[in-house]
C-alpha positions as a printed NumPy array, in Angstrom:
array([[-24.729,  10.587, -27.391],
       [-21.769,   8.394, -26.579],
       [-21.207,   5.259, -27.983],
       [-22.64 ,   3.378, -24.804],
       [-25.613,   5.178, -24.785],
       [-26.006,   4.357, -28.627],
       [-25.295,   0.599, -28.088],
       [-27.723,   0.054, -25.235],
       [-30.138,   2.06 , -27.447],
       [-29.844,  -0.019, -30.622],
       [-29.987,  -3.177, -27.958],
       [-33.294,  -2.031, -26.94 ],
       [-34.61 ,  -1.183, -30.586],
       [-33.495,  -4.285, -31.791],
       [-34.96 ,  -6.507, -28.926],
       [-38.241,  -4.608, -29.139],
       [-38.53 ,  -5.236, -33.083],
       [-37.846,  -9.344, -31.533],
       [-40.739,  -9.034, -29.334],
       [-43.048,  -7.557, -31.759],
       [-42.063, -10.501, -34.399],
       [-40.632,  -8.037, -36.866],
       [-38.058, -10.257, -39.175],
       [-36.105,  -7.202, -40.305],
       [-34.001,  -5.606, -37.48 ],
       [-34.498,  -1.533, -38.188],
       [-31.629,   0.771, -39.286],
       [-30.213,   3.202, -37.081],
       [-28.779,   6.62 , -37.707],
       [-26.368,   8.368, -35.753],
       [-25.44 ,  11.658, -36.439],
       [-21.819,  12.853, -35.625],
       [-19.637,  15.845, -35.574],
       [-16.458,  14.669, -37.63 ],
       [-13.338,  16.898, -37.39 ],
       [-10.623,  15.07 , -39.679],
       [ -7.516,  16.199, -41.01 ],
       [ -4.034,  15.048, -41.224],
       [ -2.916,  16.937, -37.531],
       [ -4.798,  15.25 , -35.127],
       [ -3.87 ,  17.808, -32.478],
       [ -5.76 ,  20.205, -34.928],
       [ -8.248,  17.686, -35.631],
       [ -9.532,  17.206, -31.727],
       [ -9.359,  21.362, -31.022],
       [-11.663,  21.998, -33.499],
       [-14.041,  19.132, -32.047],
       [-13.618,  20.398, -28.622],
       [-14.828,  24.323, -29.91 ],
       [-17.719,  22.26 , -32.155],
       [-18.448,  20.351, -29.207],
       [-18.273,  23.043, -26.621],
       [-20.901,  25.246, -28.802],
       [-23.163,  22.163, -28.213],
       [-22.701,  21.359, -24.514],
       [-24.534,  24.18 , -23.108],
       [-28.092,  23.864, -24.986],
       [-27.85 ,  19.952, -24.041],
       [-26.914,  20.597, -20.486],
       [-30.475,  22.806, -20.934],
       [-32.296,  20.333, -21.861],
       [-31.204,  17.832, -19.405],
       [-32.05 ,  20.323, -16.936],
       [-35.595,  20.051, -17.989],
       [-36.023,  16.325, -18.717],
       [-33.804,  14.13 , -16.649],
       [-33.63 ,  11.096, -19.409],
       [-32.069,  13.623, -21.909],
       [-29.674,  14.229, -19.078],
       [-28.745,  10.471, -18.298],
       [-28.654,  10.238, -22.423],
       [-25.758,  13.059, -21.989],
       [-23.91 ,  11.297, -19.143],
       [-24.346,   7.597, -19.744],
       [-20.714,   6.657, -21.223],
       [-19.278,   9.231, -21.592],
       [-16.804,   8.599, -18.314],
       [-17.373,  12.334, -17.21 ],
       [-18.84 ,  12.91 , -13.943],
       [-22.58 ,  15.017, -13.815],
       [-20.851,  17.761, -11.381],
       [-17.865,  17.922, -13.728],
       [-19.758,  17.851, -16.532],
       [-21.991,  21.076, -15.205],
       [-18.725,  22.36 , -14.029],
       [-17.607,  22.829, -17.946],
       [-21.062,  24.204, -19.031],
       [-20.781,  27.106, -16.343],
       [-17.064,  27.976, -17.417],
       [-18.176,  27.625, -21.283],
       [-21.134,  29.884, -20.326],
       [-18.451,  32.185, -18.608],
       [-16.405,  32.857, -22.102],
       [-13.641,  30.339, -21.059],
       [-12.256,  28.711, -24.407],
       [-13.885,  25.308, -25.011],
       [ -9.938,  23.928, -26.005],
       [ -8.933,  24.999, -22.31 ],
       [-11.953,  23.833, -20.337],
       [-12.674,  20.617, -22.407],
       [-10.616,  17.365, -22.017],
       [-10.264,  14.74 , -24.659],
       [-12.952,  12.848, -22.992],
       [-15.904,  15.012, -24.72 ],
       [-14.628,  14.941, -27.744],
       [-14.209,  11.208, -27.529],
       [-18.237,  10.949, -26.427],
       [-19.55 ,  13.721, -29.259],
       [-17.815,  13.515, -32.066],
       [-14.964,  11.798, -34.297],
       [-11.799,  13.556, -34.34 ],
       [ -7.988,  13.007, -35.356],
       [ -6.609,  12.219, -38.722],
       [ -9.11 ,  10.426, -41.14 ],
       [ -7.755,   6.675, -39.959],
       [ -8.888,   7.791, -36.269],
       [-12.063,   8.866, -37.681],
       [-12.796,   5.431, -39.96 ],
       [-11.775,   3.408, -36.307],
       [-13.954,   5.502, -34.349],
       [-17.183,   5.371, -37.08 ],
       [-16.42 ,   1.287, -37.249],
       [-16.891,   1.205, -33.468],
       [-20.414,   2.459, -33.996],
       [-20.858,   0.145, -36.67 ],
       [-20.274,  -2.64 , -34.639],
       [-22.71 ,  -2.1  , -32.04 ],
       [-25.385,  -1.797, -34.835],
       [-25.242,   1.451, -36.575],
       [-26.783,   0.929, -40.093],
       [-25.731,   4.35 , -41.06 ],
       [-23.27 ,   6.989, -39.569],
       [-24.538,  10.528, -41.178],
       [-21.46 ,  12.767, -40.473],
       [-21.358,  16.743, -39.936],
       [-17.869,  17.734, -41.708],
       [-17.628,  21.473, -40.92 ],
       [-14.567,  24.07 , -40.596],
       [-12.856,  26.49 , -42.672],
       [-11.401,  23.676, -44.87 ],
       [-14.538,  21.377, -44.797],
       [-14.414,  20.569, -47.946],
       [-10.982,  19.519, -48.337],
       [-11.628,  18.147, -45.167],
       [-14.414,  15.529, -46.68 ],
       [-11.879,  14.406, -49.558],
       [ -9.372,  13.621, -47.541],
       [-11.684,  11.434, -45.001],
       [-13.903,   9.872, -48.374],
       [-10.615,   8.68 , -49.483],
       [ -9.521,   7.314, -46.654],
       [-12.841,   5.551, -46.175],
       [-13.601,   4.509, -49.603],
       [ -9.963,   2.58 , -49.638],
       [-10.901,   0.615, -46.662],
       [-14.839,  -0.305, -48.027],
       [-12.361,  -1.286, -51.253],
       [-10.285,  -3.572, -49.419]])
């Protein structure tokens, strides 16, 4: 979900645990797709074919329970017919990099070089996000991790 969605959610979680007198505010998890590597051209096409494997089984299932659909929309500044317009071309075989706009990679994952990816995770964190748990994936995931732990560890150092 977009980071809207996620702050209104954590909003509601958090005032609920108020109302029910809970002293300890609960952690939340969001899970991301995290493409991150020193092109950030590179960086956002990979998100958009990640993110464009995605779309279509979550366009399903907003198709059978409308909250999962407003969940989908809600901040991510993409229309619902032009949203359902990029599921039928994805469905069609069209190359997620073509159909997809920066806008849906900005609202499902983190993407760009591993600075873009630490400003985009602290956004989350600042709406409330106890813990961000990452998907790294790719054909140079691994290399891809190192090069994003480092950048991260050298800001939690400073």
């Amino acid at each position: 979900c977009a980071l809207d969605f996620v702050a209104g959610a954590v909003q509601s979680l958090n005032e609920s645990a108020r109302t029910a007198g809970r002293a300890d505010l609960p952690g939340v998890v969001q899970y991301m797709p995290c493409f991150a590597c020193k092109d950030a051209d590179e960086a956002r096409r990979s998100a958009k074919r990640a993110v464009g494997e995605m779309l279509p089984a979550y366009w399903a299932l907003g198709e059978r329970l409308p909250a999962a659909r407003k969940a989908l929309l809600l901040g991510s500044h993409i229309a619902e017919a032009e949203f359902a317009g990029a599921v039928a071309r994805l469905k069609s075989g069209e190359a997620a990099e073509v159909v997809l706009d920066d806008r849906y990679v900005s609202a499902f994952a983190l993407a760009g070089t591993a600075e873009d990816c630490r400003v985009q995770a602290a956004a989350f964190a600042e709406i409330g996000v106890s813990e961000l748990a990452l998907t790294i994936s790719g054909p140079s995931f691994a290399a891809d991790m190192e090069y994003i732990g480092k950048v991260f560890a050298r800001q939690s150092h400073s």
